[in-house]
N, C-alpha and C positions, 0 to 999 in steps of 0.2 A: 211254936208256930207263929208263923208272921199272921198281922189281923189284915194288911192287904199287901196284894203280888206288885212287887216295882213297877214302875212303867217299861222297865227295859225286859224284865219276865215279860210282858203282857206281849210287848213287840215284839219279841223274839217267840214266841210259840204262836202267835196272831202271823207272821211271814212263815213259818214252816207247816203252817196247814195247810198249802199245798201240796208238800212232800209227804203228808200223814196221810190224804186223802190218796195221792199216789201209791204208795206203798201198805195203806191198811190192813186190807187181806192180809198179805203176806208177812206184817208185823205180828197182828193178832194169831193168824194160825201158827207163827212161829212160838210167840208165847204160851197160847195153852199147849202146844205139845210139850214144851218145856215145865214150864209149871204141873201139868197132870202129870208126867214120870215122874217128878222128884214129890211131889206133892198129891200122892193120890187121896190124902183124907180131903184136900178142895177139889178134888176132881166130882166128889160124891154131891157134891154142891151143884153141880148143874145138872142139865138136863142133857143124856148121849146122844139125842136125835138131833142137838143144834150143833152137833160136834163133828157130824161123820156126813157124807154128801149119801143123800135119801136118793130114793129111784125116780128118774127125771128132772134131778137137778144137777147143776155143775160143782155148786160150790156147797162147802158147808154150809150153815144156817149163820151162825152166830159171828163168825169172823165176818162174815161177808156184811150183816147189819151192821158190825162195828164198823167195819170201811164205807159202807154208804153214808156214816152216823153225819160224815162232817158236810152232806150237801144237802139236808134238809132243815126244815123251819123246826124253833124248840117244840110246836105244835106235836108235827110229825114225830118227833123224838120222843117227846111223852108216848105219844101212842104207840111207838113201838117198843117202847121199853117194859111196857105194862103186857108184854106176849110174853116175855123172855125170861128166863131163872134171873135171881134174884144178884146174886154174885156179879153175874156175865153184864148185867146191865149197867152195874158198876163201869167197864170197861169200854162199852159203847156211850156214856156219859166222857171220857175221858175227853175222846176223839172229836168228840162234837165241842166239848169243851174249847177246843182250843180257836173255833169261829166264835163263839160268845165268851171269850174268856175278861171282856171288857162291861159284860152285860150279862152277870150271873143271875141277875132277878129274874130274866126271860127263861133260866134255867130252873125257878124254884119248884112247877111243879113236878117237873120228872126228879129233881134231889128228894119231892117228900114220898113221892111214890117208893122210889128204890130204897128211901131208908127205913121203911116200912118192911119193905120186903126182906131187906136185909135181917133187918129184927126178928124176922119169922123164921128167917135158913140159916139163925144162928153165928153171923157171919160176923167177927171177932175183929178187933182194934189187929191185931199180929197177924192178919189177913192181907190188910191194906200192906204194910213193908214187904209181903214175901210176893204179891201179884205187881208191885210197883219194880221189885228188884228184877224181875222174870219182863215187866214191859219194858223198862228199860233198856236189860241185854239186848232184847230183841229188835229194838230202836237202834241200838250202836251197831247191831248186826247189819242190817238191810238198809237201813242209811248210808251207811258205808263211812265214806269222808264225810257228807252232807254232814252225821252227826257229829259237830266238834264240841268242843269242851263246853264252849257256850248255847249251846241247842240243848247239848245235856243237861249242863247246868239250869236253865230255865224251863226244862220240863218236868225235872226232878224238882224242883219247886211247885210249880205249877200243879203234880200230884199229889206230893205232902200239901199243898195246899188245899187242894177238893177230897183229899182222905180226910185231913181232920176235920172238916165244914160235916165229911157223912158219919166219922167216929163221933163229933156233936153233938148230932141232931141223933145217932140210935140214941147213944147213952142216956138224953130225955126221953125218948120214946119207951125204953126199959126201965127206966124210973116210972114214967106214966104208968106201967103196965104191973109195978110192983114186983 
């Protein structure tokens, strides 16, 4: 793993978080429906009620914070991230990622939060490759042309980059804990 993302990573997912904030929703709920069929041992990892639209709402719960993820302050993103299953939070960290992806310090306390949590739901280094291969399809999906080789390329950086920063910090946090 690289110790930091290029300057052209940074530029090129710092310009397409418009198109992520655009198309959110519908990246993310493209993702977990894909991920949960093939993968229902991580389905058990989250929470159903953030997954299915409740009575008197429109949307799901969870896809719909990951798409709000990228217009609020790291503040707000702490605090929403500390509602939600531990896994999913991972993914609404992503999105929001990519407006602070030049100023990851403003993101350390929502990374210590989630990797805490993670630690608790068991949530495994072979985690992060099979929720990154499933975000990605669904990025080439709904993008359409927008995603080109170099959008891809720099986001699929951009994630092995903030996967290993949280496979890191559990791996001490399971050390700490014996």
């Amino acid at each position: 793993m690289e110790e930091v993302l290029s300057e052209e990573t940074i530029r090129i997912v710092k310009s397409t978080a418009p198109a992520m904030k655009q198309h959110g929703y519908r990246i993310i709920t493209h993702m977990y429906s894909t991920l949960f069929a093939e993968h229902p041992e991580i389905a058990s990892m989250f929470r159903k009620e953030d997954h299915t639209v409740q009575p008197g709402e429109s949307y799901e719960r969870q896809p719909l914070l990951v798409a709000q993820a990228v217009r609020h302050s790291p503040r707000f993103l702490f605090l929403a991230l500390t509602r939600f299953s531990s896994f999913s939070s991972f993914l609404f960290q992503v999105h929001a990622y990519a407006f602070h992806i030049d100023n990851l310090t403003a993101l350390e306390p929502a990374i210590q939060r989630i990797t805490h949590k993670h630690v608790f739901a068991d949530v495994r280094p072979e985690h992060y490759q099979i929720v990154g291969e499933h975000l990605m399809q669904s990025v080439r999906l709904i993008l359409g042309e927008a995603a080109t080789p170099e959008v891809c390329q720099a986001w699929q950086e951009a994630y092995d980059f903030l996967a290993g920063l949280f496979i890191q910090t559990e791996a001490r946090i399971r050390h700490s804990l014996g």
